[in-house]
Every structure is written in structure tokens, then in C-alpha cells.
C-alpha positions in Angstrom: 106.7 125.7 125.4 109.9 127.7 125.3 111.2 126.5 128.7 110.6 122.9 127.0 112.5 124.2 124.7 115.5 125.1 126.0 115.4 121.5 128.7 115.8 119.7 125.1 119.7 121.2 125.3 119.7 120.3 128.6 118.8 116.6 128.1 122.1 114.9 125.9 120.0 111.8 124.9 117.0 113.7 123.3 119.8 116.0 122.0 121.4 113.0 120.4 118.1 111.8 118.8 117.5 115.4 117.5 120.6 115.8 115.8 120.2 112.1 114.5 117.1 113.1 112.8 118.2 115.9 111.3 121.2 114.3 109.9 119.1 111.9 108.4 117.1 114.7 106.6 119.8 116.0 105.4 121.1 112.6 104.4 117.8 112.4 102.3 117.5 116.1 101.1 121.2 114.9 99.5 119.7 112.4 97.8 116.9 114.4 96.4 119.5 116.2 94.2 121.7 113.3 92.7 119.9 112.4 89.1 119.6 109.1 87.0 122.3 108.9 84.8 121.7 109.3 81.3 119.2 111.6 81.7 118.5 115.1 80.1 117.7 117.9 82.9 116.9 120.6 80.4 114.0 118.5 78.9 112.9 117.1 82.8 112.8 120.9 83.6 110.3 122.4 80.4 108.1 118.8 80.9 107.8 120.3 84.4 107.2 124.1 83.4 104.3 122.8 80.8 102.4 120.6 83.6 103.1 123.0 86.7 101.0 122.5 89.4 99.5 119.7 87.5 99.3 115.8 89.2 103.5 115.4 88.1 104.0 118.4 90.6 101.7 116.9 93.2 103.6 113.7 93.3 107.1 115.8 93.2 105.7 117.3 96.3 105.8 113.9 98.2 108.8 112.7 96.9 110.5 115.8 98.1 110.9 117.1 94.9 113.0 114.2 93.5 111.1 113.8 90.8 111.3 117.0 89.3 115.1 116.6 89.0 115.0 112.7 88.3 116.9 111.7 90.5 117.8 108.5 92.5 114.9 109.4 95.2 112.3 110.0 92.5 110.1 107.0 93.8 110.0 108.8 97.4 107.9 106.7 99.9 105.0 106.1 97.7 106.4 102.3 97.4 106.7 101.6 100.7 102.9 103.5 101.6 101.5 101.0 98.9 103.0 98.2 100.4 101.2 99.5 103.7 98.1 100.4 102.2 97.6 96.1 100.8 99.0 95.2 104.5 96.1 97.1 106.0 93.7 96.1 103.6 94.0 92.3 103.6 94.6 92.1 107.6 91.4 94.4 107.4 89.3 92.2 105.6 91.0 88.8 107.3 91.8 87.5 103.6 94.6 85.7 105.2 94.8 83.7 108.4 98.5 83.8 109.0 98.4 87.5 109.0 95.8 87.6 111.8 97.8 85.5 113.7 100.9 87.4 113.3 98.8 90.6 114.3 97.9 88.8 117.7 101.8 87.7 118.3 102.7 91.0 119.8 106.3 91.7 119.1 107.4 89.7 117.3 104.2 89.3 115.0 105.1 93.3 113.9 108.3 92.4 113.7 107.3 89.5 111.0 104.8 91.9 109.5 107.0 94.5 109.0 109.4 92.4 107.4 106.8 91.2 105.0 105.4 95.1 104.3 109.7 95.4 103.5 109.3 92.6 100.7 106.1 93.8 99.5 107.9 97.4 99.1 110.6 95.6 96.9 108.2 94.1 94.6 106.0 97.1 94.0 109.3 99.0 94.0 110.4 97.7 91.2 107.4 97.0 89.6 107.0 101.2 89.6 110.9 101.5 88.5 110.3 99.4 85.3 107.0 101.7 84.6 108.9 104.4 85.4 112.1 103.5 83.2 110.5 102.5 80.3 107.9 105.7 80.5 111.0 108.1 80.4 112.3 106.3 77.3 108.5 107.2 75.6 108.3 110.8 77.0 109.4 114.0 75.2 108.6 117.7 75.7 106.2 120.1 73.3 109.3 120.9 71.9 110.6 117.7 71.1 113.4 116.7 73.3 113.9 113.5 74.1 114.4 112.9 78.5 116.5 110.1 77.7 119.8 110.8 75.9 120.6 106.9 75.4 117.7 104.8 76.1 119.7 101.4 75.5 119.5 98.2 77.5 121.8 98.9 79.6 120.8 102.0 80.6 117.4 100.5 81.6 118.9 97.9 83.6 121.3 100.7 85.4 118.1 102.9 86.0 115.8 100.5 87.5 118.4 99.2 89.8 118.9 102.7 90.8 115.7 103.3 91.3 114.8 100.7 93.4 117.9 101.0 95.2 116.8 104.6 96.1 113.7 103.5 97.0 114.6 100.7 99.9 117.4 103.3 100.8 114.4 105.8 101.6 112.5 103.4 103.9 115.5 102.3 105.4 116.4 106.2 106.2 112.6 106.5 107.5 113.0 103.3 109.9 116.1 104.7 111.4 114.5 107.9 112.4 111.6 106.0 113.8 113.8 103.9 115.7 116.6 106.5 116.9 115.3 109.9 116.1 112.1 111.6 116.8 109.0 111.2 115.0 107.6 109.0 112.7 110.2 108.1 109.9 107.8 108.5 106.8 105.7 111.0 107.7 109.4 113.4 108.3 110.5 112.6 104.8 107.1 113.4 103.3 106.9 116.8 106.1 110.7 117.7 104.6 109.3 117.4 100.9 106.3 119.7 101.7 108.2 122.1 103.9 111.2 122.5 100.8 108.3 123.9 98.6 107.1 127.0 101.2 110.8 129.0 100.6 110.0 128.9 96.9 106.3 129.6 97.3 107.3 132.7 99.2 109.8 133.9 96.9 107.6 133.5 93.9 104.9 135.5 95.8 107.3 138.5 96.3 108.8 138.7 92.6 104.6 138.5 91.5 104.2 141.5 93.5 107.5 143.0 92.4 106.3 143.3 88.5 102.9 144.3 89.9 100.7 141.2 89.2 99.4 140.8 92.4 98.2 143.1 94.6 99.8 143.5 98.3 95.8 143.4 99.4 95.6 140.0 97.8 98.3 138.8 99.6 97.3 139.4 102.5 94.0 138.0 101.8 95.8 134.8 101.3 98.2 135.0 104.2 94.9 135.6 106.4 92.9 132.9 104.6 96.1 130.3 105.1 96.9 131.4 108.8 93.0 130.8 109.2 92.8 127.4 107.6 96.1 126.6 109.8 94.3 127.4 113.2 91.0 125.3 112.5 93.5 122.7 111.6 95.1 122.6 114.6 92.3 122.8 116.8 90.6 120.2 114.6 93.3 118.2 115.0 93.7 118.4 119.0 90.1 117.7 119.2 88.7 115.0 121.6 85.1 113.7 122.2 85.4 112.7 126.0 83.2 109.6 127.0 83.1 109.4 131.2 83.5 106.5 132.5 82.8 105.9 136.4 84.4 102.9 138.0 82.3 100.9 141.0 83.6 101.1 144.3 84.5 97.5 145.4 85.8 96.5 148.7 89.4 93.6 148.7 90.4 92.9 152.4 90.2 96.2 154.5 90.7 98.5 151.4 88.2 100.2 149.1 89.1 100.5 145.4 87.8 102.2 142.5 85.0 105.1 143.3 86.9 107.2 140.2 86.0 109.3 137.7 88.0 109.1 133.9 87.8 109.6 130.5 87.7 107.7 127.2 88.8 110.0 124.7 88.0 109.6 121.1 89.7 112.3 118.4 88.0 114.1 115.7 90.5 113.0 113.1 91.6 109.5 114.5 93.4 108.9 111.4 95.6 111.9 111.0 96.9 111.7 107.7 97.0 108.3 107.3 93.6 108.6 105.1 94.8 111.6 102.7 98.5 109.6 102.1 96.2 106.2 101.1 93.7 108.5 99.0 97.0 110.4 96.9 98.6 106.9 96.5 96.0 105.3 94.7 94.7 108.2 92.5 98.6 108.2 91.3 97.9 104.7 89.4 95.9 106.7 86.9 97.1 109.8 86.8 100.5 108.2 86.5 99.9 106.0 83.9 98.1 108.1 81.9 101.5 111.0 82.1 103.7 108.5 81.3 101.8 107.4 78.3 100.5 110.1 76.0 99.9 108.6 73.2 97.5 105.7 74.6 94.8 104.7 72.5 92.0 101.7 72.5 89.8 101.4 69.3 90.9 105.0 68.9 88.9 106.3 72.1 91.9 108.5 73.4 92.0 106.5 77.1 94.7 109.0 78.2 93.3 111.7 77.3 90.2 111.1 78.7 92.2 110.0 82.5 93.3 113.2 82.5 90.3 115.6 81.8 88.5 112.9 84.5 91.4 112.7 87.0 93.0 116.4 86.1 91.8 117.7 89.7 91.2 121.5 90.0 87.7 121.8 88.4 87.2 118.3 87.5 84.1 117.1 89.1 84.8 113.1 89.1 88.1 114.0 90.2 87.0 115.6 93.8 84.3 112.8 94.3 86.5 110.0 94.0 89.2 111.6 96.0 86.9 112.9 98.8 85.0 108.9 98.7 88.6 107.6 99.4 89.3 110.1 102.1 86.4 109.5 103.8 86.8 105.6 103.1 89.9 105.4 104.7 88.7 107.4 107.6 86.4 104.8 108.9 88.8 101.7 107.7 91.8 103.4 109.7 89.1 103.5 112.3 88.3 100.1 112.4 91.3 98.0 112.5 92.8 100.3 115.4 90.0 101.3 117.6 87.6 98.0 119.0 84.9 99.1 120.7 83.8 95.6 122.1 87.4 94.9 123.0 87.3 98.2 125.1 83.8 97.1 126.7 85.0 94.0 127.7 88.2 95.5 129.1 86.3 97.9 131.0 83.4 95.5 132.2 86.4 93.5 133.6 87.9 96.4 135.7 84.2 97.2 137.3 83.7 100.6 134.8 80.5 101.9 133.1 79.7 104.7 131.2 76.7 106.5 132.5 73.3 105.5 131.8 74.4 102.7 129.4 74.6 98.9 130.6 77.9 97.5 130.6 79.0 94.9 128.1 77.5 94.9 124.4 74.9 97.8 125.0 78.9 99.6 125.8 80.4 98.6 122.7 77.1 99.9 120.8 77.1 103.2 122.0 80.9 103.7 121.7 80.5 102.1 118.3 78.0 104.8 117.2 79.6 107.4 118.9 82.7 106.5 117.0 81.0 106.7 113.7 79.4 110.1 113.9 82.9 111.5 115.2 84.5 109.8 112.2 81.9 111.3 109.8 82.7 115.0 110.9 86.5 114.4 110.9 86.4 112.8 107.6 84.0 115.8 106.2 86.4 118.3 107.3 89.3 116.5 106.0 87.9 116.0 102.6 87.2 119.6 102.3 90.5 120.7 103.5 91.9 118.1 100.9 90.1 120.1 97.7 90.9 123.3 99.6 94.3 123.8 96.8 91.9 122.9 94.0 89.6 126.0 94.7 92.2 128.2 95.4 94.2 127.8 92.1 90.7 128.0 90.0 89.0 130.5 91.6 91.4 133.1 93.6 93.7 132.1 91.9 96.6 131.0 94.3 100.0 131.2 92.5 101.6 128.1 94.4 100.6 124.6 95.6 100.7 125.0 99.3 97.1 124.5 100.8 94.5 122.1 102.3 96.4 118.3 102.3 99.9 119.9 102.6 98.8 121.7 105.6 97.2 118.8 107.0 100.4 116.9 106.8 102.6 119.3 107.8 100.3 120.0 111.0 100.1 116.3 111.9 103.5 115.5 112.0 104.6 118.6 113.7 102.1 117.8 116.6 103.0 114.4 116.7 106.7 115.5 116.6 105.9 117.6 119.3 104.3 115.2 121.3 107.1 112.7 121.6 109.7 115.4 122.5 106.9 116.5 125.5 107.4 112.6 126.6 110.8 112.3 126.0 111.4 115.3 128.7 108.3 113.9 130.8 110.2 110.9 131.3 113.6 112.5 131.4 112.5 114.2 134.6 111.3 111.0 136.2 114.7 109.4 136.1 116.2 112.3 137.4 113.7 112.4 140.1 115.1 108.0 140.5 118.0 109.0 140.4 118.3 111.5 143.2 116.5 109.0 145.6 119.0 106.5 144.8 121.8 108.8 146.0 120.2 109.8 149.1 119.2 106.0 149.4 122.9 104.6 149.2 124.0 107.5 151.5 121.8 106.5 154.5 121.5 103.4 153.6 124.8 102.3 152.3 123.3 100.5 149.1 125.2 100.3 146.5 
């Protein structure tokens, strides 16, 4: 690992996207700190102090922490994640045919798709900047202050163009780090929003113990208890189920082929955090709505009210059961749509391989089918439980920050996947060096230009 480390300066191209991703970051992180206009800071930051690590700092956490200073970015990437999450669900359930067909298209299909995820992103964009707008001109603190200064027309106009704005500007900054950096573009901004929290965190912890309301013992019970949940989530998350597959020996001309021995690996968590990120986005709708209007009553049952003492998380019941349903929902759905056991069958009947004991063709996709279910059940258990991990440690040791089970999961996923395309990138650096070399000694002997 360190002498990979030190080829990365040795290689200008993955140097170049490297620096390009981290000039995006900061590019975004800029962002994060320019407000809306018109808006009053000292009333954002006591609204904030009163609902501390309530949902309003969840969602601050993925947007990076634009939301608790209002500014342009306080939309984040939820926008563009919904816009994913319908894409996947309606080519999922083949509600439209034109879909399927672009899925089948290859490159150009994505191509179409993604531009059509883009539009959807605008229109839930702004339909979340209007909510968002007029919810700021409702809101006030315990102590009356208003958020907005001047909540006119034109000020709503302004803001909701900005916010919008902001929000395509995000997704365009996560494209260009999938396309020219490293890593995936949405899961950095989200890993940079998570990671800006663990300085504080730290910092917080110290001045606790400074005026002696925590213990140095309990701190290190929660350093050993975090460094203990970050191991089993690494090694959960590296985690394979290895199928064998033998290949026939068949005889073409003079030559014998196939006689091999390989592997169909299938990971515990095949989702990564794909499931948690679709889970967070769709418990925001209520939780949202129900923040940005306090005061929302229906025959004078107190609806909002009642959202939040069913959605409140920590030691709501409802709360962890819906959230660990959708986990584990979108565990199996992200399973479907990319991994086809009777597509693989076939593919492997075609090239003369069989897994051991089981008859190839649809007893194959059977087998791999159930296989894949009972290894999505146990990664989708242990997600869901990392997922409510905060909740028990704010309620019953008491954890003084919001740094635990889904933040660690996300951080842990991208940095492995991270990881994993700078391994490639220096994998295949070295094999055109190695081309290279022989072309030299080629045109020398050879005198081939």
C-alpha cells in the first residue's frame, strides 16, 4: 500500500486526476459557505442549536453542511439521488417500454438515460426549492426571529433560482469527478460532507472532557467501540461468497481448451450504500415536511406533531422499522436490476461451464438465485443494524456527536471504492509501460516506426 502510494506521484496522469478531484472538492466545500441572500444567520444558527442532532442535522450531514448555513448548496445531492431512485424504480418494475429499450442500447441508451435522470433532477429540484423557499418564509426560532429578513416576491423568485441553480451546479461538479477524477462523483460530495463533521466531533469531545463531563475511560470506550464497528465494516464490506465454476475440456483442431478452474464471486453487501442513500431520501419527505411546517393541523389532529414523535428516530420504534424495511428493501431491488442470475447461466452454459453438482441451465440460475438471496438477507441485516447503530448510541451511552453506523458505512464504501480505482489506474499504468518498452526495442531491431 505505501509503495502504491508513492507510484501515484510517479504516474502524471493519475496525478492529474487526483489534483482534479480535489479541486473540485474544494470548489464544492466553497460553495457550502456562500448563503441565500436575504437570509438571517443568527436565527439559522439557534433553529439549528434547538434541533441538534435531530433529522435537520442528519440532512445537513449529506448536504455537507449547507444547510446549516443556508446556503446556495443547501439542496446537496438529495435532488439528483431522487431523480435516481424513480429511474431505478420504474426501469425496475418495466412501467415503461422506451426505458427498457434504452437500458439495452448500450452507450448510448445510458447516455439517453442519464440525460433524462438530468431533467428529472431539475424538476424535483425545483419542486424541493419552492418547498424549501416558502418553508423559510413560515419558520421562526423559540425565540421568535424570523429566518427571512424580507420574505417579498422577489426574494422568493431570487432564492429558488438560486437554489436550483446550486443544485444542477452540484451534479454537474459530481459528473466531472466521475468523468476526470477518481471515484464516484456523488458519493465524494456526500464522503466530503460526512468527513467535515469528524474535526468538529473531535474537538467537541476534548472541550467535554476539559470541563470534566466525560470521563477519559468513556472515551476510550467509544474510540474502541467506533475502531471496532470500523473493522467489521471493512471486512463486511470486502466480503465475497465464491461459487466454483469448472469449465469442460473441449477439443477445436489440435488444441484442447478449457479444463479450468474459476470463481463467481458474489459480495455480502452488493449494494454498498446505494440502499442506505435511497432509505435517508425517502424518510426526508416526512421528516422534511413536517420541520418546515410546524404549525400543520387537519381537523385539529396535530399531523406534524405526530410525524415527528413517529419519524423522530433515536427511540422511536416506527421510525427504526420503516427505516430498516427500506434498507433491506433496497438491498434486494439493487440486487435485482444489476445481478441476473439466468443471464449469467446462459452465459456460462454457452462457454461449456458448470458449477458443481448442479445441472447447467435453469437448475444454474436457481441455485445462484437462492444463493444470492440468502447472501443479500445477511448483508442487508447487518447494514440495517449498522444504520440504527447512531440512534443507540445517542440514547443509551450517550454519544455526544452524530458520527456512527450509516456515516461509517459511507465513508468506508467510498474510500474502498476510491481505493480500488487508483489500484487500476496504476495496474494499467504499468501495462503501458511494459507496451511501451517493447515498442522501443521493437522499432530498434526492427526498424518500425
Amino acid at each position: 500500500m505505501l509503495k502504491n502510494f508513492v507510484d501515484i506521484f510517479k504516474i502524471p496522469q493519475l496525478q492529474k486526476k487526483i489534483f482534479f478531484t480535489l479541486l473540485v472538492v474544494v470548489a464544492y466545500r466553497v460553495g457550502t459557505m456562500i448563503p441565500l441572500p436575504g437570509i438571517n444567520m443568527e436565527a439559522v444558527k439557534s433553529m439549528f442549536a434547538v434541533q441538534k442532532n435531530g433529522f435537520l442535522d442528519f440532512l445537513n450531514m449529506f448536504s455537507g453542511g449547507a444547510l446549516n448555513r443556508m446556503s446556495i448548496f443547501s439542496l446537496g445531492v438529495m435532488p439528483y439521488i431522487n431523480a435516481s431512485i424513480i429511474m431505478s424504480l420504474v426501469q425496475g418494475a418495466h412501467v415503461l417500454p422506451y426505458l427498457d429499450k434504452l437500458a439495452n442500447e448500450g452507450d448510448y441508451g445510458r447516455k439517453k438515460l442519464s440525460k433524462i435522470t438530468k431533467l428529472v433532477t431539475l424538476v424535483i429540484g425545483a419542486m424541493h426549492s419552492f418547498g424549501l423557499t416558502m418553508a423559510l418564509t413560515k419558520m421562526s426560532t423559540p425565540a421568535k426571529m424570523c429566518i427571512v429578513i424580507d420574505p417579498s416576491s422577489s426574494w422568493i423568485m431570487l432564492t429558488i433560482i438560486t437554489l436550483v441553480t446550486g443544485t444542477v451546479l452540484v451534479m454537474w461538479l459530481g459528473e466531472q469527478i466521475t468523468e476526470r477524477g477518481i471515484g464516484n462523483g456523488v458519493s465524494i460530495v456526500i464522503f466530503t460532507g460526512i468527513v467535515e463533521r469528524l474535526p468538529h466531533a473531535v474537538i467537541n469531545i476534548v472541550k467535554l472532557v476539559n470541563v470534566e463531563e466525560l470521563s477519559v475511560f468513556f472515551v476510550l470506550i467509544l474510540f474502541f467501540i467506533v475502531v471496532g464497528v470500523l473493522v467489521l465494516v471493512v471486512w463486511v464490506e470486502t466480503a465475497q461468497r465464491k461459487i466454483p465454476i469448472h469449465y469442460a475440456k473441449k477439443i477445436v483442431g489440435r488444441k484442447m481448451y478449457g479444463g479450468q478452474t474459476s470463481f463467481l464471486p458474489i459480495k455480502v453487501d452488493q449494494s454498498g450504500v446505494i440502499a442506505v442513500i435511497f432509505s435517508v431520501s425517502i424518510l426526508s419527505a416526512p421528516l422534511a415536511l413536517a420541520q418546515f411546517t410546524p404549525n400543520w393541523t387537519i381537523w385539529n389532529f396535530p399531523l406534524t406533531k405526530k410525524i415527528e414523535q413517529l419519524f423522530s428516530g433515536g427511540d422511536s420504534v416506527i421510525y427504526n422499522l420503516v427505516y430498516v424495511s427500506l434498507i433491506i428493501f433496497f438491498c434486494y431491488f439493487y440486487n435485482s436490476i444489476s445481478f441476473n442470475p439466468k443471464e449469467l447461466s446462459e452465459n456460462m452454459k454457452k462457454s461449456a461451464g458448470f458449477i458443481p453438482g448442479i445441472r447447467p441451465g435453469e437448475p444454474t440460475s436457481v441455485y445462484i438465485q437462492k444463493v444470492l438471496e440468502r447472501i443479500t438477507l445477511s448483508g442487508a441485516l447487518f447494514v440495517a443494524s449498522l444504520a440504527v447503530l447512531p440512534d443507540y448510541l445517542k440514547s443509551v451511552v450517550k454519544a455526544p456527536f452524530f458520527f456512527g453506523g450509516t456515516s461509517l458505512l459511507i465513508v468506508v464504501g467510498v474510500s474502498l471504492d476510491t481505493v480500488g480505482q487508483i489500484e487500476s489506474h496504476l495496474i494499467m499504468r504499468h501495462y503501458e509501460g511494459f507496451v511501451k518498452d517493447g515498442s522501443r526495442i521493437k522499432g530498434r531491431w526492427f526498424n518500425v516506426k
